[in-house]
N, C-alpha and C positions, 0 to 999 in steps of 0.2 A: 432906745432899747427899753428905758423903763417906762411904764404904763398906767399904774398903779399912783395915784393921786397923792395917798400917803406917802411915796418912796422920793415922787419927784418932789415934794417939800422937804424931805429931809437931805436930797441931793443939793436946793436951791440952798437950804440956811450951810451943807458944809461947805457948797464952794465960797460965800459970805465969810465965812469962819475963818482966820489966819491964822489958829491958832487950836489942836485938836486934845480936849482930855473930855471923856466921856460924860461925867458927871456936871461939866460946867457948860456942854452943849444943849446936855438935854434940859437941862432950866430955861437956856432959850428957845427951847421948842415950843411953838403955841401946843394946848392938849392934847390937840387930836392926832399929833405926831409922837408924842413921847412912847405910847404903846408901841406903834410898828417899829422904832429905833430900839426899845428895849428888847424886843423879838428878836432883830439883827443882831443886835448885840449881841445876846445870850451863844445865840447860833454858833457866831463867829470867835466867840471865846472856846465854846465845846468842842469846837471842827480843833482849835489849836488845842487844847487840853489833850483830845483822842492822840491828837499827830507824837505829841511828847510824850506820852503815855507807851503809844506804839516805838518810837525811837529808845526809850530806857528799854523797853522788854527785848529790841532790838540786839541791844548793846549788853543785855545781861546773857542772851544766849550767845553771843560771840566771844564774851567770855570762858562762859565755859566750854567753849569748844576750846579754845587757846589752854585753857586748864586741864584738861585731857589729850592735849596734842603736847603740853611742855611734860603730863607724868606719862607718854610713850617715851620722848626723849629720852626723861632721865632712868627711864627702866633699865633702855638699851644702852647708855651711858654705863650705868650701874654692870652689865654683862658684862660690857668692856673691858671696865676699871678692875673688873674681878680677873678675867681672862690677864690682861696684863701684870697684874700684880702676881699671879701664878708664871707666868713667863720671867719677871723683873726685868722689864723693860719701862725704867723711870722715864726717859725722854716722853713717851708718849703717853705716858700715865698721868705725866703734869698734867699734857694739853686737857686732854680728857678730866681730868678733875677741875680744872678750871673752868670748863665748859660746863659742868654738871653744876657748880656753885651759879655759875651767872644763869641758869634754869632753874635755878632753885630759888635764886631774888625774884626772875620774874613769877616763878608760880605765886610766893610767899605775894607776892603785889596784886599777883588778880585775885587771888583769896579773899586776900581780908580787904579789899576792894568793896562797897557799899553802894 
């Protein structure tokens, strides 16, 4: 598969290698190898930097979608809790205020979330 004279020495000295950290490979690379391992290198750190990079931005707009799906909740929670307290129906007023406190931990958590 590979072709490239620089690539198949740097495949030769990893599979030799039992043992993998960047910096103490590339010392054993004769010179004419260290450039194209440094090139792969770089590559293969950025491709993983982009991927993490895109997974936070990922995870920050699903946040706020759950941030704006928990302040519907509690809007309508809030209707509720009004509606009933004008009827005085404590039974169901609990449930409902209890539910509106445990939406309101989680928003206070995806908030101040960083």
């Amino acid at each position: 598969i590979v072709t490239a004279p620089q690539y198949k020495k740097l495949i030769t000295a990893l599979q030799k290698n039992k043992s993998f950290t960047p910096q103490k490979f590339q010392q054993l690379l004769p010179a004419e190898s260290k450039a194209p391992f440094q090139t792969l290198f770089v590559q293969a750190t950025s491709v993983t930097m982009e991927a993490q990079r895109r997974l936070f931005e990922i995870e920050k707009i699903i946040d706020q979608i759950q941030i704006v799906r928990l302040k519907d909740k509690l809007s309508s929670l809030s209707r509720q809790i009004s509606r009933l307290e004008s009827a005085d129906k404590s039974a169901s007023l609990s449930e409902l205020e209890s539910r509106h406190r445990r939406f309101l931990s989680k928003l206070s958590k995806l908030q101040t979330k960083k």
